[in-house]
C-alpha positions in Angstrom: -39.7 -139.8 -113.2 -38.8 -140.7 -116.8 -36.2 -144.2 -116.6 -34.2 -144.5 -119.8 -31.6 -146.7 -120.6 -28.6 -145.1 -122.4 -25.8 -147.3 -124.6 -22.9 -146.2 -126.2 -19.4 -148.0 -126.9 -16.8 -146.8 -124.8 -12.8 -146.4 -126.2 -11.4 -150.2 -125.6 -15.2 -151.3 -127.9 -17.4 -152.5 -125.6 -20.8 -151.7 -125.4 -21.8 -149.8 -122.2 -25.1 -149.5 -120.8 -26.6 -147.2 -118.0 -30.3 -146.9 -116.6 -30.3 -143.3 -115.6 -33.9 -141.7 -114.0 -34.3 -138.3 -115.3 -37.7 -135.6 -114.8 -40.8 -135.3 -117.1 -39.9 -133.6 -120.3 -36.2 -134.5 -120.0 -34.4 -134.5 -123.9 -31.5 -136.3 -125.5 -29.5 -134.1 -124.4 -30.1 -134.4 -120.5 -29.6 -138.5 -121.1 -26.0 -138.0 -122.4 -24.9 -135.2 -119.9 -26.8 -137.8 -117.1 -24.4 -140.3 -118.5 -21.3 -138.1 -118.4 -21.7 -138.4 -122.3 -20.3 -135.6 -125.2 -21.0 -136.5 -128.8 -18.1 -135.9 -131.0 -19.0 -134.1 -134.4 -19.4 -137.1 -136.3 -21.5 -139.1 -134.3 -25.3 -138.9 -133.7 -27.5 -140.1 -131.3 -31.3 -141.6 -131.6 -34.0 -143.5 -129.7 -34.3 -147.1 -130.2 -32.3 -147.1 -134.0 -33.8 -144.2 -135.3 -31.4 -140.7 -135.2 -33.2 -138.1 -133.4 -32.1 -134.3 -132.8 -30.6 -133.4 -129.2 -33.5 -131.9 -128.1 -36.0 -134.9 -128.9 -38.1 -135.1 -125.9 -38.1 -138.6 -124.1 -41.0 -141.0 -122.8 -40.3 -144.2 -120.2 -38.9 -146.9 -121.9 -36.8 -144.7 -124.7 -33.5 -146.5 -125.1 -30.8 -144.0 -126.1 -28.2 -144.8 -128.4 -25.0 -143.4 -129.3 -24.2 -144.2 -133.0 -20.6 -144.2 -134.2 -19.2 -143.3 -137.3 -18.9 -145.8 -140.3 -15.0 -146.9 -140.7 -15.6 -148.0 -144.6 -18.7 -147.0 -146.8 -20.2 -150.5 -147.1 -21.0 -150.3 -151.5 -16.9 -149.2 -151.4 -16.3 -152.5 -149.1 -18.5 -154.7 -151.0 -16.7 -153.2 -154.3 -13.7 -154.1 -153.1 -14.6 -157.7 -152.2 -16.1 -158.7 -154.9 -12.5 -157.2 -157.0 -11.1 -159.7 -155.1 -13.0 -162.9 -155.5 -13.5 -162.8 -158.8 -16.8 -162.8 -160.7 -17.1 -166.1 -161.1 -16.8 -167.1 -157.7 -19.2 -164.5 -156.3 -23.0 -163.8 -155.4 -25.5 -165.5 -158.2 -22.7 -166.4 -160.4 -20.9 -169.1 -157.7 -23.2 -171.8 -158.1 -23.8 -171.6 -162.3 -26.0 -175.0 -163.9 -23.4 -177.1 -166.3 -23.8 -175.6 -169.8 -26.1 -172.6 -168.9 -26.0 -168.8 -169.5 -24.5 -166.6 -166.8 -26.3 -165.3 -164.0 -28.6 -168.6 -164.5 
């Protein structure tokens, strides 16, 4: 018997794990139904951080992992921040030498 451990973050945010036992040449997709699980169209699912297809087969150990969609593209969020904080108050330009060029 093949024991995996699934995770996924359930409506109210909280991470949720299961250890589910599953037969020799079990796939993704056996873990999630094991788990009661359905993936929505825009997540994905992988083995330890890495997105694999539904029907990646599984070894003992794997640790299945339900990915959810990003809320904000993170160059758009950082864009925005540093629009906000000015460019003299952010990144390599916050802590400037007296008298020296910029970026220095």
């Amino acid at each position: 018997m093949l024991r995996i451990n699934v995770l996924w973050v359930n409506a109210q945010g909280q991470l949720q794990e299961q250890a589910v036992q599953l037969k020799p040449g079990a796939c993704l997709q056996d873990a999630l139904r094991a788990c009661n699980l359905t993936l929505h169209s825009a997540q994905s699912c992988g083995i330890w951080g890495r997105v694999k297809a539904l029907d990646q087969a599984l070894q003992t150990g794997d640790r299945v992992e339900v990915y959810q969609p990003l809320k904000v593209d993170p160059k758009v969020a950082r864009r925005e921040r540093f629009a906000q904080q000015g460019a003299r108050s952010a990144g390599l330009f916050a802590s400037r030498r007296a008298h020296s060029k910029a970026g220095y």
